[in-house]
C-alpha positions, 0 to 999 in steps of 0.5 A, a space after each residue: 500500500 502506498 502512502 497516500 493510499 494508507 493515509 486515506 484509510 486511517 483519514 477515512 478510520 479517524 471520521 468515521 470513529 469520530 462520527 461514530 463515537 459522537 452517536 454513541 456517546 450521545 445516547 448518555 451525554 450529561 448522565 452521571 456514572 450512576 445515572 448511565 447505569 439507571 438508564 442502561 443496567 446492562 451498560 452501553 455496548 453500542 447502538 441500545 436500540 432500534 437506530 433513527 428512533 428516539 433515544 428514550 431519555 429525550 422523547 418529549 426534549 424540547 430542544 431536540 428529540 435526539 435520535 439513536 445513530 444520529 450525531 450532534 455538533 460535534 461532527 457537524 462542526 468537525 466537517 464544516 471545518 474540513 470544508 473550510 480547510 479542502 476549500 481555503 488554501 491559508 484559512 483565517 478565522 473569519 473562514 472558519 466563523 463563516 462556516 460555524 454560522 452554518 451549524 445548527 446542532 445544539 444552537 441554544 443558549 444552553 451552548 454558549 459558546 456557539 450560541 455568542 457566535 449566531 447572536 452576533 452574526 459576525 463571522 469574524 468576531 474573534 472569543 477571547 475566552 471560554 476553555 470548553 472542548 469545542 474547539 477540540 471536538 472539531 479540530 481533528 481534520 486540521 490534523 489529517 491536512 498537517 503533517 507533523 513536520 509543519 507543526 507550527 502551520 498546524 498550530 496556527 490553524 488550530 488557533 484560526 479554527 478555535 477563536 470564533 468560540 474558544 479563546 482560552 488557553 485550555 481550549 486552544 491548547 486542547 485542540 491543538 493536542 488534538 490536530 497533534 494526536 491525529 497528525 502523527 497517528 495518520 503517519 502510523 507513528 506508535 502510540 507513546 510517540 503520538 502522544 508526546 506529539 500531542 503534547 508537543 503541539 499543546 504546549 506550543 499553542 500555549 503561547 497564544 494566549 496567557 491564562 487567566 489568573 484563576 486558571 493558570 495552572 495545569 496547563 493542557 500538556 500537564 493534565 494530558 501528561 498527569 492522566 497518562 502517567 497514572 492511567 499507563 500503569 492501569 491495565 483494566 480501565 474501567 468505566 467505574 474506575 475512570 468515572 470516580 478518578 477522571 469523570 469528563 466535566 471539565 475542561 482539564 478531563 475531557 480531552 485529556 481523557 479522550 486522548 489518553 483512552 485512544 492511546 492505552 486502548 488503541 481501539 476506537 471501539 474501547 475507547 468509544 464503549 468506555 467513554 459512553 459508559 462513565 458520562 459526562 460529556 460522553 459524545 465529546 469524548 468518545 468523538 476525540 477519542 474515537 478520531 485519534 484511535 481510529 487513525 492510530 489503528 484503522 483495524 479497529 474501527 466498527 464498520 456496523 456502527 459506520 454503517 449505522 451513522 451513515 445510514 441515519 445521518 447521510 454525511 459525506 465523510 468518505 469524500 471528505 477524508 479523501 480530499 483531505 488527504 489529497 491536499 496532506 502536506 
């Protein structure tokens, strides 16, 4: 296989797994540990129903009656991101804040970030704060573009792609990690190397923007770190375990366990099941993580499930990934 070839099949695995992850983790997306189980006694172990019907828990939701198999902004942004990069050849943020004003996914106030955005109704209005995963849950893309030898390009769009919502150092710095984590897996770069990338990448974006005073530290290539050191030496991961030690609502756990669950695991599918049985924001990061494990190992990645999403949501993910990685450089 050459290397175009190979590098299609882990773009084409890592949007798929992050697709699919997004489906999957919605269905228990805000759930406590415990309240995961009350809905699920038996645990998530994929699509727990008859896909395109009604996720039990929002039948009667006022803002979205979310369907099983159906994904949420967290995909809708990650393409409308890749849209901008196949169609812009030095992509500002004004590009991407165009695009993000196509999204229509979790457009409510109880999404701030996203919900600023539409309200201003300007596409270059630049976030000076917010370290939500946002940014992270779409930056997968700038990834399969970049290779790891044009890091600093790398960062520079992850920046461009962040500000429209998130300004702060956490969040730029996670989406940073992120493009890293997939860059150096679309290469086949073992495991451990992909993760001192990622935080390569995150601790280079630091000098984007300061932290505010109350959150200086850690930083991203801290928490990232931190989890990993001790999360390494776990050779079970367990749901239960990693809900009491790392549950995902904040910004220094969800995308440092989205990438750590993606390396230790080395299997979207894991990676996916895991994130979806501790809650939390399960789609964020079953989604991240599911991308970096895809592209690390195409292997793993669940076709069912692919089919699963492609057939409820009809997303141009196959021609996407290949136009990305034509332009791959």
């Amino acid at each position: 296989m050459n290397q175009t070839s190979e590098h299609q099949r882990r773009a084409l695995a890592c949007l798929k797994a992050l697709a699919s992850g997004d489906a999957t983790g919605k269905q228990t997306e805000t759930l406590s540990h415990a309240e995961v189980h009350h809905w699920y006694p038996e645990g998530i172990s994929g699509f727990q129903g008859q896909p395109g019907t009604i996720i039990p828990r929002y039948k009667g939701n006022q803002k979205h009656e979310w369907r099983i198999g159906e994904t949420t902004d967290d995909t809708e942004q990650t393409l409308g991101v890749a849209q901008v990069l196949v169609s812009t050849r030095e992509p500002s943020h004004t590009d991407f804040g165009r695009q993000l004003l196509k999204c229509r996914k979790s457009l409510h106030p109880g999404v701030k970030s996203l919900w600023t955005l539409h309200e201003s109704g300007d596409p270059s209005r630049v976030a000076f704060d917010g370290d939500g995963c946002g940014a992270a849950m779409r930056a997968a893309p700038v990834g399969i573009l970049y290779s790891p030898n044009r890091i600093e390009e790398l960062i520079r769009v992850v920046r461009e792609s962040s500000i429209p919502t998130h300004g702060g150092q956490l969040a730029i710095c996670a989406a940073a990690a992120v493009a890293g984590a997939v860059s150096a897996a679309i290469e086949g770069w073992a495991p451990k190397d992909v993760m001192e990338f990622a935080i390569q990448a995150a601790t280079r974006a630091e000098v984007f923007t300061p932290p505010l005073k109350d959150k200086a530290t850690p930083t991203m290539a801290d928490a990232i770190w931190r989890m990993y050191n001790d999360l390494s030496t776990d050779e079970t991961l367990m749901a239960s375990n990693l809900a009491d030690t790392y549950f995902p609502d904040s910004p220094q756990t969800k995308v440092p366990l989205a990438i750590n669950l993606a390396i230790l695991t080395e299997s979207s599918e894991r990676t996916i099941l895991l994130a979806a049985n501790i809650g939390g924001d399960s789609d964020s990061v079953a989604s991240i993580g599911g991308a970096i494990a895809g592209a690390l190992r195409p292997d793993k990645v669940n076709d069912d499930w692919s089919d699963v999403v492609q057939s409820v949501n009809q997303e141009a993910i196959v021609g996407i990934a290949e136009a990305l990685v034509k332009l791959r450089h």
